[in-house]
N, C-alpha and C positions, 0 to 999 in steps of 0.2 A: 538702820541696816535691818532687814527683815530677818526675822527670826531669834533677835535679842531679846534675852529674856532681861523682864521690866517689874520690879515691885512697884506696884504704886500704895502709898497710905496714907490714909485722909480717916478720918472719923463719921465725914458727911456722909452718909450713903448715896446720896441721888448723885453730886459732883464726881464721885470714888467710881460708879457704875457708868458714869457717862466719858471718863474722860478714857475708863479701862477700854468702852466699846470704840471710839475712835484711833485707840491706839492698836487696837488688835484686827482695824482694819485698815492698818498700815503694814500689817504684817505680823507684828511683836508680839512675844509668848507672856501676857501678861498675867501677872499674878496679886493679888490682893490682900490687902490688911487694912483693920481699924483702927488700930494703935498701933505706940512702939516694942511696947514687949509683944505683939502679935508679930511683930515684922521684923526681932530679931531670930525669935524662935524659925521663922519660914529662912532667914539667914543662913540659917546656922546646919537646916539640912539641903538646901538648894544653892546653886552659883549664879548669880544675876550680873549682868551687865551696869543696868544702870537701876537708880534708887531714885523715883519722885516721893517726896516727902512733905503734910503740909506741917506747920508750925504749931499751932496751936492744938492741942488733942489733949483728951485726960489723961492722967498720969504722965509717962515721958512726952516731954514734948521733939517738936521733931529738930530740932538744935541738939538736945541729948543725943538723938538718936543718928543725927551725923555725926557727934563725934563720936561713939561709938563705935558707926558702922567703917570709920573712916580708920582708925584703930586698927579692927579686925580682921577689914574688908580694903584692903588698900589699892586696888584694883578695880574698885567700883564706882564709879561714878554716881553724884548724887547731885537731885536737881531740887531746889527748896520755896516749896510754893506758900504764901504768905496774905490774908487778907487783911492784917494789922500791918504794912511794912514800915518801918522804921530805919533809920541811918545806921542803927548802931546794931540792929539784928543783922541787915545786909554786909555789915563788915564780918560781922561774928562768922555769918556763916560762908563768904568768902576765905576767911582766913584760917578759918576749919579747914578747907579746902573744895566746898560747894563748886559743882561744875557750874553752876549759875542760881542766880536768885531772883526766883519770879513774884510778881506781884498779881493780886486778885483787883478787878476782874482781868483776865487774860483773854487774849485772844487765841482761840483754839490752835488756829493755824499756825499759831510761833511757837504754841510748846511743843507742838508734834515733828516741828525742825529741829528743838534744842533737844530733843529725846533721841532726834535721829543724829545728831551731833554728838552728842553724848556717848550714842553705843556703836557708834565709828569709832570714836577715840578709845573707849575701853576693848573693841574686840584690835583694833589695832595694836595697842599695846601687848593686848593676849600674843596677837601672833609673832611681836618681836620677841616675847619671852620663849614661845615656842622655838625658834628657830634659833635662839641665844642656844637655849638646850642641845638640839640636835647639832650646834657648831659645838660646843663644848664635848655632847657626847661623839662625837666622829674626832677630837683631840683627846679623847678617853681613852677612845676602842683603835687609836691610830696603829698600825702593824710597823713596828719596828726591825729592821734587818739591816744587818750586814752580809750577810748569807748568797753568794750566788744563784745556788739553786731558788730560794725562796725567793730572792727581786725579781727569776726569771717568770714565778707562778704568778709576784702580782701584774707582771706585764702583761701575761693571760687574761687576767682579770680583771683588769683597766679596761682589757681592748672588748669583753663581754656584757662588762658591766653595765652598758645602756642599752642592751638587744633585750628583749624579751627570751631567750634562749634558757633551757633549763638547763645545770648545772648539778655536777655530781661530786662532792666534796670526799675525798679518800683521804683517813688517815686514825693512826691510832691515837687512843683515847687520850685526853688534854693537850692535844697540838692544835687547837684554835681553830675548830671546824666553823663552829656558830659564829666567830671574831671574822674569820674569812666572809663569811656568807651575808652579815653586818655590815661589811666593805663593800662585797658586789651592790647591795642594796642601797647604800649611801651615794652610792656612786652615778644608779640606775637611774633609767628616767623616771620611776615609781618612789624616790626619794621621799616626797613629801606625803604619802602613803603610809600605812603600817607595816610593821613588821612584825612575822606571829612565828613563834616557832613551836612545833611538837616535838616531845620525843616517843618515839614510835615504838620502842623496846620498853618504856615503863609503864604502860596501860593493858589490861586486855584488850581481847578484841570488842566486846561491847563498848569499851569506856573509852574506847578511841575511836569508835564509831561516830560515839553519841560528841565526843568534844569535838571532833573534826567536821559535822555535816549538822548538827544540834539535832533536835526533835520537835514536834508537833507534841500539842498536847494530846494526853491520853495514849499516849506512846506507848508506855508499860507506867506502872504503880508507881505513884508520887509525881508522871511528869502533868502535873496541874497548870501549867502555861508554856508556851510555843517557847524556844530558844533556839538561836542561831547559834553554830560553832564557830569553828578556830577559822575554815575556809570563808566563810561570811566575812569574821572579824578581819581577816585578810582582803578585805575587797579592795581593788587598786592599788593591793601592794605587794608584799610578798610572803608565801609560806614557805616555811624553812620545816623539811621531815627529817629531823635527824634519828640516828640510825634506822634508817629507813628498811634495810635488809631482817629485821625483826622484825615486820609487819609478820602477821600471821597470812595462810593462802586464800581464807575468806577476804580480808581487809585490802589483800593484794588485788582483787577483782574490783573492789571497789573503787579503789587508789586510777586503777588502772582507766576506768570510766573516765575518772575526773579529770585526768593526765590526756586520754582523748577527747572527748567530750565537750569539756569547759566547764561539765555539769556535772549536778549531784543531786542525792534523793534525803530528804533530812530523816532520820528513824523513826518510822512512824508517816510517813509524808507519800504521796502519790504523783506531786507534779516535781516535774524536774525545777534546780534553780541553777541559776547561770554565775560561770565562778571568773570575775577578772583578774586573775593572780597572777605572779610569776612562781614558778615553783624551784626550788633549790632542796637538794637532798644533801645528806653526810652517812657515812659509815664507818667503822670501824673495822670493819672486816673487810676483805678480798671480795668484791662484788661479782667479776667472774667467778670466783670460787664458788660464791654462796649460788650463783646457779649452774654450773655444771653441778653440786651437788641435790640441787632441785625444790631448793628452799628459798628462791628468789625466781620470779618471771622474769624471762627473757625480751617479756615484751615491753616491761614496765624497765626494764635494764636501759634499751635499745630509747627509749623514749627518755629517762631522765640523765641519761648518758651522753648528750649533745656534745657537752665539754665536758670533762674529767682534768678536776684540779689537784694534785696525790700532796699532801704535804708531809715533809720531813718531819722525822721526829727528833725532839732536842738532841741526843746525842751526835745527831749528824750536822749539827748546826752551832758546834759548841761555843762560835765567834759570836754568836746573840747572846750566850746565856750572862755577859755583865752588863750591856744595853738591857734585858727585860731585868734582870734585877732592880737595876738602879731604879726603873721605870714603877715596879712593884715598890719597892722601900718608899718615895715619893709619893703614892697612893696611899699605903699601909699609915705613914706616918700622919699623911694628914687626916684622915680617917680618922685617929686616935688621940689624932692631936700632941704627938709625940717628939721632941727635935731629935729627932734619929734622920741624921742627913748622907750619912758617908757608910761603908762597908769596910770592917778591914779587910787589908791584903790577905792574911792567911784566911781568911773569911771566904773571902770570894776565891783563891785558891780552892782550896774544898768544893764551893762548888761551882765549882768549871771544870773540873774531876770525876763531878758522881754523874751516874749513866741516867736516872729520871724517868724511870717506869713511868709515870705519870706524869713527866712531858712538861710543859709551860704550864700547868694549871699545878703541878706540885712545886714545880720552883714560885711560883706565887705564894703559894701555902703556906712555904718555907722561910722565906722572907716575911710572910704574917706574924708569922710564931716569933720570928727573930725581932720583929719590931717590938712586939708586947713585952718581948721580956727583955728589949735593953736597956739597961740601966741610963748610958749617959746618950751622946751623938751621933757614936758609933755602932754597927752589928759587928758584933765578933762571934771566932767561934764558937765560945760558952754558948751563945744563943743561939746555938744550930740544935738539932736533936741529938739527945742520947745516942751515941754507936753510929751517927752521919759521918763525921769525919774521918772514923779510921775505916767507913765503908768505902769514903772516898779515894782514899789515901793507896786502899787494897783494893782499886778496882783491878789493877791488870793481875793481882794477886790470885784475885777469888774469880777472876774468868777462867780460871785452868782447876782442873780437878785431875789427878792423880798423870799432873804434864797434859792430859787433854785439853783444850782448850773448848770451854762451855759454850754451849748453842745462848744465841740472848731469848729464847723463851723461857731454859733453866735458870739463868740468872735473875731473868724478871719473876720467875716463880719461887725461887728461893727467898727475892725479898720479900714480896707479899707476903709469902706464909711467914718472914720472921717477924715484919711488921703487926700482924696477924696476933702472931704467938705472944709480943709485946704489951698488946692490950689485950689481954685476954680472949679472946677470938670476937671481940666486940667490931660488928665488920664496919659501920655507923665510921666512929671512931679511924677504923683504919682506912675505910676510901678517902676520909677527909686528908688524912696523914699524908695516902698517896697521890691526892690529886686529882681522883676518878668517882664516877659518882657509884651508888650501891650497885646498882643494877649493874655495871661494866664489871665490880669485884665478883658481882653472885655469878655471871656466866664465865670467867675465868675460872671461878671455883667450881663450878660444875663440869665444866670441861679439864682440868684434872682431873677431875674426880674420872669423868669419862675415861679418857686415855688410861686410866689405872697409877696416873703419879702420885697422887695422894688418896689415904685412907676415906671411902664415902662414910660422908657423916663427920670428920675427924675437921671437920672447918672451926668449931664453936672454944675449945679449949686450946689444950697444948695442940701443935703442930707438926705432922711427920712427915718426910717428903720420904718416897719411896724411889729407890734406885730406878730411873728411866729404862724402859724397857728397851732391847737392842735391837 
């Protein structure tokens, strides 16, 4: 198979350089050794296909050196060429597991089929192990619902997922933006493609320049060889921009090229490069919103707005929240390797109760925590968080303030900052808690700070929520 990389090692040099040059004008990325610790050491930082090996050589011979490589390299084929052959080496190195065992003198022309037999059968295998993966991980990332509204979005999504059509994923933060966008691309005709995601709110704008389109060398200081980004790494499959409405407005021109275009300029680079993607964005925010306010283009709107997929946030969907649990414990447990197989009732009572600022990725969380610390088969409450259960208990309690009934940004901001005030205003710490990553905590926290609900600066220790203004 051309392009399979090939150790050959022999000790003879004239045999070693002759049989390398015939094989590498068959195609094969060959590479070479004089010994066996020469050819485990090149093992041990390269992936080879196939191993030709001859037998006699100083130090390891190459029987050691199969079963070694057969050991550590179980996916390699090894082919064992031999000018003393013998009954009892040819068993030996069969029963090693030798793809074949050649004898000297050979005729050229029959190893360079058992070589191309060889790295058939090993990139074959490669590719059944690849695709074991992507079956397994698409029974991973599978979306579970009961949910109306939600069967109705994957029906959306089934029906786009093999267009080339860009896609705009809406929904607040841990409701399964990137899980959805996973779906459309498993599903897509670019399946067997990569899948690259950015997130577009946790970089500057250089550093999301430079990963997204890479650089030429000599770019700026330190960039000493040429690199491709994230859109490169995406080639014939898909990028995924999440929170996309945090690009900055420089970033947004460039975005905006690429979105018409197909092309891009790498930092530092002058000729255009041509981009095969599919592109899928996510948000967090109200995307009309963010540009009637004028921090989003309208043109890059219009463009990755084809479909608009809004997903529910758990509380609206509370008939999933013991399907993903269950679905979390089952993961958490084997992960840990834990028999935590069941949930109690008043367990899962709790939470199917609590509202989930942080959405499926903190009911995940939650369930983590509760695996680690259960003692036998069961999660119980004890293994919920401190102050979760009677949060749960008092949700319709703590929605009303003084008979008002609270807006859910107060409630959601109430809990963070208690959460918050819990770990010391350690924020690290508390996105994990909630589900969100830092960056979603620091622009909620600044945005209080904004509107005047909490004291600027007052995020790091104790906690003060100040009366909403009217």
């Amino acid at each position: 198979m051309s392009g399979a990389r090939v150790l050959l090692v022999d000790d003879e040099a004239v045999a070693r350089e002759g049989l390398a040059t015939a094989l590498r004008r068959d195609g094969f990325d060959v590479t070479t050794a004089d010994n066996g610790d020469s050819a485990l050491a090149l093992l041990r930082t390269r992936d080879f296909e196939v191993m030709l090996t001859d037998v006699r050589m100083p130090g390891m011979d190459g029987l050691d050196l199969l079963r070694r490589a057969r050991e550590a390299w179980p996916d390699m084929e090894v082919l064992v060429v031999t000018g003393f052959a013998t009954t009892e080496s040819a068993v030996e190195a069969m029963r090693t597991g030798a793809f074949y065992y050649i004898s000297k003198p050979f005729r050229l022309g029959e190893v360079r089929k058992l070589v191309r037999e060889a790295a058939d059968k090993a990139q074959l295998r490669a590719e059944n192990h690849r695709l074991r993966q992507l079956v397994e991980q698409a029974a991973e990332e599978r979306i579970i619902t009961r949910d109306g509204g939600m069967r109705a979005i994957l029906d959306i999504a089934r029906g786009v997922a093999p267009t080339d059509c860009n896609v705009l994923i809406v929904g607040e933060t841990g409701t399964g933006k990137e899980l959805l966008a996973r779906h459309l691309h498993a599903h897509s005709r670019r399946a067997g493609g990569p899948f690259v995601a950015v997130n577009c709110g946790a970089l500057t704008e250089e550093l999301l320049a430079n990963e997204l389109f890479g650089h030429e060398k000599g770019a700026y200081t330190g960039a000493q060889h040429s690199r491709g980004g994230l859109v490169e790494a995406a080639q014939c499959g898909t990028l995924f921009l999440d929170e996309v409405t945090e690009m900055s407005a420089a970033m947004q021109v460039k975005l905006l090229r690429l979105l018409q275009e197909r092309e891009y300029m790498r930092v530092g680079g002058t000729e255009p490069v041509r981009a095969d993607v599919r592109f899928l964005a996510a948000t967090n925010r109200e995307p009309r919103s963010a540009v009637d306010a004028g921090t989003f283009r309208q043109d890059i709107y219009f463009r990755l707005n084809v479909v608009t997929l809004q997903l529910p946030p758990l509380r609206a969907r509370r008939e999933d929240i013991p399907l993903l649990a269950q679905q979390f414990l089952r993961r958490a447990a084997l992960a840990m390797g834990k028999p935590v197989t069941a949930i109690a009732p008043s367990a899962m009572q709790k939470l199917c109760a609590y509202d989930y600022p942080g959405n499926v990725r903190e009911l995940e969380n939650l369930i983590e925590r509760g695996v680690a610390l259960a003692s036998g088969s069961m999660l119980g409450e004890a293994d919920l968080p401190a102050g979760f259960a009677a949060s749960a208990v008092h949700r319709d309690a703590g929605s009303r303030v003084g008979g008002e009934i609270r807006t859910l940004e107060s409630v959601e901001r109430s809990h963070i900052l208690d959460v918050l005030a819990e770990v010391g205003g350690n924020r690290a710490m508390a996105a994990r808690l909630l589900g969100i990553d830092r960056v979603s905590l620091w622009r909620k926290l600044r945005r209080y700070e904004e509107l005047g609900l909490i004291e600027a600066g007052d995020t790091e220790g104790a906690l003060r929520v100040r009366d909403a203004p009217a």
